[in-house]
C-alpha positions as CSV (number, residue, x, y, z in Angstrom):
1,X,11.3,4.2,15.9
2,X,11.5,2.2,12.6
3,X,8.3,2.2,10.7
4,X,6.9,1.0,7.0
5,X,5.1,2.6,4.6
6,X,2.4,0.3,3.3
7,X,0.7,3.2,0.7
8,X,0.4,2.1,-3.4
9,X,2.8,5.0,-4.1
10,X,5.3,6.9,-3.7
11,X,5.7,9.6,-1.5
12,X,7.3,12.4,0.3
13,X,7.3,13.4,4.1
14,X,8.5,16.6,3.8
15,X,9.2,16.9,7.8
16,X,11.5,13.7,8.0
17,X,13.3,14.8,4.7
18,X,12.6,11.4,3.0
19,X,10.7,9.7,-0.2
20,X,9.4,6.7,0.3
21,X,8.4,3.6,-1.9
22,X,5.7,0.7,-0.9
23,X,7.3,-1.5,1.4
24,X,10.2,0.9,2.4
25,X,11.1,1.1,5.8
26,X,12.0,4.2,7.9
27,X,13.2,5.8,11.0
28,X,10.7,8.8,12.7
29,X,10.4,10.1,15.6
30,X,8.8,9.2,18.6
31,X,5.3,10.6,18.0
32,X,5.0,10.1,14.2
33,X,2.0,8.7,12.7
34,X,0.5,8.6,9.5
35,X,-2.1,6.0,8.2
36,X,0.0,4.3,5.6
37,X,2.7,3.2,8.1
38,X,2.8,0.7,10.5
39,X,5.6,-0.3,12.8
40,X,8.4,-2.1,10.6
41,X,7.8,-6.1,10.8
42,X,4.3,-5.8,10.9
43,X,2.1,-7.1,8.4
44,X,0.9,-4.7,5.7
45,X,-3.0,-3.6,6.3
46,X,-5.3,-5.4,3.0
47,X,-8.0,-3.2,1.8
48,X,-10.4,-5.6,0.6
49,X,-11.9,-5.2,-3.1
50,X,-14.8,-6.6,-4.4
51,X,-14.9,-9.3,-7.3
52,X,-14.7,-7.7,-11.2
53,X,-17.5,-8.6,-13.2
54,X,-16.8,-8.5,-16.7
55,X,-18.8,-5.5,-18.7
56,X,-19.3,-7.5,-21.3
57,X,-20.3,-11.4,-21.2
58,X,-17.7,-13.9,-22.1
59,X,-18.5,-16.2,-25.0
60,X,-18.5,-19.5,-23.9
61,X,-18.3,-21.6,-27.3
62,X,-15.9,-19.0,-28.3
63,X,-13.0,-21.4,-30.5
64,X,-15.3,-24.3,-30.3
């Protein structure tokens, strides 16, 4: 079965004998899972991340 790898890095799956890069795409066996892949043509999971707040606060009138 053809699968993609959806992590943020890199990594090895020693059993298949492969490294893979975000985005990559892969044959496995029937029976493979792991929680970064999904099946290959299938949209990527999003994580969702809250909003940054600045640590400091911005200056407004700054170059006024």
């Amino acid at each position: 079965m053809k699968l993609r790898y959806n992590g943020t890095d890199e990594r090895v799956f020693p059993a298949l004998g492969i490294t893979v890069k975000p985005g990559d795409d892969f044959d496995a066996p029937e029976g493979f899972s792991h929680p970064d892949c999904a099946p290959a043509g299938s949209a990527p999971k999003v994580v969702p991340t809250a909003p940054i707040k600045p640590s400091v606060p911005t200056d407004q009138k700054a170059g006024e």
